[in-house]
C-alpha positions, 0 to 999 in steps of 0.5 A, a space after each residue: 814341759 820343764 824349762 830350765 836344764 836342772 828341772 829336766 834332769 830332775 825329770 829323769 831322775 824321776 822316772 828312774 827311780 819310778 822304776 826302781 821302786 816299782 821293781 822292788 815293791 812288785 819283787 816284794 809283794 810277789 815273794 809275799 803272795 808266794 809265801 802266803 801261798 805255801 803256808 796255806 799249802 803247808 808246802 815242805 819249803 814254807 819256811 824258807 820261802 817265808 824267810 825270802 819274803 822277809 828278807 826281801 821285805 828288809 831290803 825294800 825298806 833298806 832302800 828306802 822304797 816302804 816305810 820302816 813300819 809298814 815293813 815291820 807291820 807286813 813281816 809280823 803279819 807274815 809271821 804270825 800266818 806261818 806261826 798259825 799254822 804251824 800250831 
């Protein structure tokens, strides 16, 4: 257990931001699956659903939570899916 005040306060600093972070990163792989799910549906919505997981995808690296890479990695890959078949 931590002694001293800023060590603590460093404690639940910590633990908030586990939270947030969770919360995004679940947000983002749940609109990923979503979105994965209506292109091999080929669901009328598909390209507004896959329009949500990219902007999600944005705001998760913009909050600093995933890399700016792996950001741009998993919306090419999603991309490339909804492309596929599309042809």
């Amino acid at each position: 257990m931590a002694n001293k005040k800023a060590a603590k306060k460093d404690i639940l600093t910590n633990k908030r931001n586990n939270l947030r972070n969770t919360h995004f990163k679940s947000l983002m792989k749940t609109r990923i699956k979503n979105a994965e799910s209506a292109i091999e549906s080929n669901d009328k919505e598909t390209v507004t659903i896959v329009r949500n997981a990219l902007k999600q995808i944005d705001k998760t690296a913009s909050k600093g939570i995933i890399h700016k890479n792996s950001a741009a990695r998993k919306k090419s890959s999603l991309s490339k899916k909804l492309n596929k078949s599309k042809a």
